[in-house]
N, C-alpha and C positions, 0 to 999 in steps of 0.2 A: 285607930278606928277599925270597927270591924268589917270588913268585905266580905265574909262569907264564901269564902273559896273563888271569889271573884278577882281579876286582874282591874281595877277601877283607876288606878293613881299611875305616874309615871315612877314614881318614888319604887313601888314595889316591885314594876318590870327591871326600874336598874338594878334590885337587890339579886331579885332572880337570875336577869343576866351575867351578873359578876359571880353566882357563885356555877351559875352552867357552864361555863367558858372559865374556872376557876382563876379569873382577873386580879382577883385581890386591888380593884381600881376601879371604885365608883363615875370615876371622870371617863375611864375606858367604857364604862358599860353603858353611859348614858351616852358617848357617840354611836354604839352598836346597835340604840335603843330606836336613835335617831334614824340611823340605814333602813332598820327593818319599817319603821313607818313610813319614811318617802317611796318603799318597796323599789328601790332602783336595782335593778335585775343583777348587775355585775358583782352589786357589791353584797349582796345578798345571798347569790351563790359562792362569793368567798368563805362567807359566816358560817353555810350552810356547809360544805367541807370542812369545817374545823369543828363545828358543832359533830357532823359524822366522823370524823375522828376519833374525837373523845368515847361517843358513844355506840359506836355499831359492835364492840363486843361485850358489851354489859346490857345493854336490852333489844330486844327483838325492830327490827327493817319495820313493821310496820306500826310499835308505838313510837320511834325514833321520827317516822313522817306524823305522824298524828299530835304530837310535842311540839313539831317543829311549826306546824301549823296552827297551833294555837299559840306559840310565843307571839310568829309574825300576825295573826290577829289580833294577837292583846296589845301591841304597839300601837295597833291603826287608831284604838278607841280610848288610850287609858288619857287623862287629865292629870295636871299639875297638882299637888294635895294643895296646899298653900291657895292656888288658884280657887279650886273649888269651897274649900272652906272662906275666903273672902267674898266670893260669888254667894255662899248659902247667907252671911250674915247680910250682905246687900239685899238680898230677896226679902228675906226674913223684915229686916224695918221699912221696905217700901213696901209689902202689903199691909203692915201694922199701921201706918202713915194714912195709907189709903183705907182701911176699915175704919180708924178711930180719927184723925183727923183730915176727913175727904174733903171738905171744900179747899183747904190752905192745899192738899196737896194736887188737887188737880189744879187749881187755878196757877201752881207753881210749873206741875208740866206743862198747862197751854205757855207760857210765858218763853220755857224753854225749847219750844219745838221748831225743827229746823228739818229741810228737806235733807233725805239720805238718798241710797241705791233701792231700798226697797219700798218708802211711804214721799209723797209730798208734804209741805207742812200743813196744806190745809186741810188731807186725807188723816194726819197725826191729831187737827185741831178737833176734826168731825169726830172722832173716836172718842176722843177725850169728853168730848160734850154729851156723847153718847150715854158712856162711864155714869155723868152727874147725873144726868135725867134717872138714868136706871135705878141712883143710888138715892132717887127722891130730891136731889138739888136743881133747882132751876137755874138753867142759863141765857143771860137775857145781853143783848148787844148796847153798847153804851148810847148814853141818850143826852141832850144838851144838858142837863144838870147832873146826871151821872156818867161823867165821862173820865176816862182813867188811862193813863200810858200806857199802864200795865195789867192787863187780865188781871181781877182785884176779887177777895170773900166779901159778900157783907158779915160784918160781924155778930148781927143778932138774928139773921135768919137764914134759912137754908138757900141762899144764891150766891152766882158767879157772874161779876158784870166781866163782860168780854173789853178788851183793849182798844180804844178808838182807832188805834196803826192796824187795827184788821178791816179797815176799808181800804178799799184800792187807792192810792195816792194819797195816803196820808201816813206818813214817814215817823220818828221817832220825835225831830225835835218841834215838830208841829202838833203832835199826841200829846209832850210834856206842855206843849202853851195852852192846847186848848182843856187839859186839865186841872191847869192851873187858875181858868177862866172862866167859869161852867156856873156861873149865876145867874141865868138866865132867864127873862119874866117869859117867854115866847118863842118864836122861829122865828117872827120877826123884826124882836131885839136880836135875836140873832145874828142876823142877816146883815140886822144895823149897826153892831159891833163889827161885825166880819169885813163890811165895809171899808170901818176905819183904821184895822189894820193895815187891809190889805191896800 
């Protein structure tokens, strides 16, 4: 892959440092690789003496700092190839998903949203609902005949019925009964039914 004179991958900083530090030892160069990114001071200044050794009488003190400062920068930033190339093919079919089949695939991310460190789920649910509306699908909250466990497509038209377990107190295996149950003439067959379960 071509970088353009760029330091981008960790792959390329270990080549470069195995042959600065003439290692002859990929496995050496990718702990050296490692130092220079955590930037832990002591061990850095080891590197940095042995690096000036080799080279403070074959080029000049001030491309020797300038070298060195762009090795210990291209550590901080460079990515795993392997990483990056499985990240690009990930990207690549989950906006292909999302342009050409958007209801199956939002209605798959509401189903999977889960609070993290930086969204709530139902700050992840709101975005996502957001996403449909923008992308022309409607989404509509389940209703005593359309009611579903799981965030569901209709299949002939442009909507997403939302999961009955997105009301407050109603849990997984009471979403799966009353999906299962949703023939309802009324609210108050409803009520009438709900009755005699409960």
């Amino acid at each position: 892959v071509k970088t353009y004179y760029e330091m981008l991958y960790q792959e390329q900083t270990m080549l470069l440092l195995n042959d600065i530090f003439q290692l002859n030892n990929l496995g050496l160069a990718d702990e050296y690789r490692r130092m220079m990114e955590k930037k832990d001071e002591l061990k850095l200044d080891e590197l940095k003496d042995i690096f000036w050794d080799l080279y403070q009488n074959e080029v000049s003190i001030e491309d020797c700092k300038q070298f060195w400062e762009f090795l210990v920068s291209s550590c901080g930033y460079s990515f795993n190839k392997s990483h990056a190339i499985g990240y690009s093919i990930v990207s690549y079919i989950t906006a292909y998903l999302k342009v050409y089949c958007t209801k199956y695939y939002i209605a798959t991310c509401i189903n999977d949203c889960k609070t993290d460190a930086k969204m709530t789920k139902e700050e992840k649910i709101a975005s996502f609902c957001h996403d449909a509306e923008k992308m022309g699908i409607t989404v509509l909250p389940s209703r005593l005949n359309h009611c579903y466990s799981e965030t569901t497509h209709d299949k002939n038209e442009d909507r997403i019925y939302l999961s009955v377990n997105m009301y407050v107190g109603i849990g997984g295996s009471v979403a799966k009964y009353l999906a299962t149950n949703n023939n309802h003439t009324s609210v108050d067959d409803f009520i009438e039914w709900s009755r005699k379960i409960y």
